[in-house]
C-alpha positions as CSV (number, residue, x, y, z in Angstrom):
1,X,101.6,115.8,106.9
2,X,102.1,119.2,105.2
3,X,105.7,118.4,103.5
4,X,105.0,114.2,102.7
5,X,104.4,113.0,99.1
6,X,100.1,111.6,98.7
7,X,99.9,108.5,97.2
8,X,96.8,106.5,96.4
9,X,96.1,102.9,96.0
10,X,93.1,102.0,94.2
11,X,92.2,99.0,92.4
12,X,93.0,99.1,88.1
13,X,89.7,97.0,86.9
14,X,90.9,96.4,83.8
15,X,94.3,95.2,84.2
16,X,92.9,93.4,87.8
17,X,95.5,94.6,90.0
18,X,96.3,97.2,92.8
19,X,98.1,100.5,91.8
20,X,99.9,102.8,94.1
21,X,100.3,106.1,92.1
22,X,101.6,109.1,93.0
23,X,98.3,112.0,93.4
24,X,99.7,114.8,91.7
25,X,101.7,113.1,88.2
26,X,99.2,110.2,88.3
27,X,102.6,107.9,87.9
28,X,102.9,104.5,88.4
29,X,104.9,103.6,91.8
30,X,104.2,99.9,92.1
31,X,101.2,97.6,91.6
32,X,100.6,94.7,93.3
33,X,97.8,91.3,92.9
34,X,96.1,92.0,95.3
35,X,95.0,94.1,98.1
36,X,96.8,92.0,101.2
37,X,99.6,92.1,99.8
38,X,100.3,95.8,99.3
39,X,98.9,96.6,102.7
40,X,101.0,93.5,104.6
41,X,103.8,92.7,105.6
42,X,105.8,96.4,104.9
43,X,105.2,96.6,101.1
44,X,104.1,100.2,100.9
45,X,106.9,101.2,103.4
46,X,109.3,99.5,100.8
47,X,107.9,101.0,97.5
48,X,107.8,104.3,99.2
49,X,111.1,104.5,100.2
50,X,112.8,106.4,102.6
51,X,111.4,109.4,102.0
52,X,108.4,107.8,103.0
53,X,104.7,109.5,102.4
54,X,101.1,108.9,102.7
55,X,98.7,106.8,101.5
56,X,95.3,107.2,100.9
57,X,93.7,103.4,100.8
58,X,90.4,103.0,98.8
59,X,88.1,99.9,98.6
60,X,87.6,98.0,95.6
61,X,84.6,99.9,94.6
62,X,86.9,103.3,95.2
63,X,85.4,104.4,98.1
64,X,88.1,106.1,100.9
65,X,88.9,103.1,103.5
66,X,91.8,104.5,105.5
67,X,94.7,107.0,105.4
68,X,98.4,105.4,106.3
69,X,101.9,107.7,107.0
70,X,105.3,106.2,106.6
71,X,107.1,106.1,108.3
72,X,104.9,106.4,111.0
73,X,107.1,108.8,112.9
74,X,106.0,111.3,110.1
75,X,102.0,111.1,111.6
76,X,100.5,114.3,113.0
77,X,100.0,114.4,116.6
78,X,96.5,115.5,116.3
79,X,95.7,113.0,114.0
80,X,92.7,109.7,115.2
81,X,95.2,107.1,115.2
């Protein structure tokens, strides 16, 4: 994963929506109503882009949940998963 762009999506409680911002400038990507629907149907694949990356996925109470790459191709063979 050494070379992909982190992204994190967390839920914003006071604008009551899901964020995906990029770790290091904190910038906004995309944000979304809820949860399902960012991690569904190919949304974070699509707001990524081609140059793809990966996303750290937290709970609403912003505990870690899961870690996704895109494109998956991009995955580390050692990684569970």
């Amino acid at each position: 994963m050494g070379n992909l762009p982190r992204y994190t999506l967390s839920h914003n409680e006071r604008r009551d929506q899901w964020e995906l911002r990029h770790d290091n400038s904190r910038r906004l990507v995309e944000s979304f109503e809820h949860k399902a629907d960012a991690t569904a149907g190919g949304s974070l694949s699509a707001a990524l882009g081609t140059k793809g990356g990966s996303v750290k996925i937290k709970k609403m109470d912003g505990v870690f949940q899961e870690e996704r790459t895109f494109p998956r191709s991009a995955d580390p063979r050692s990684s569970k998963g």
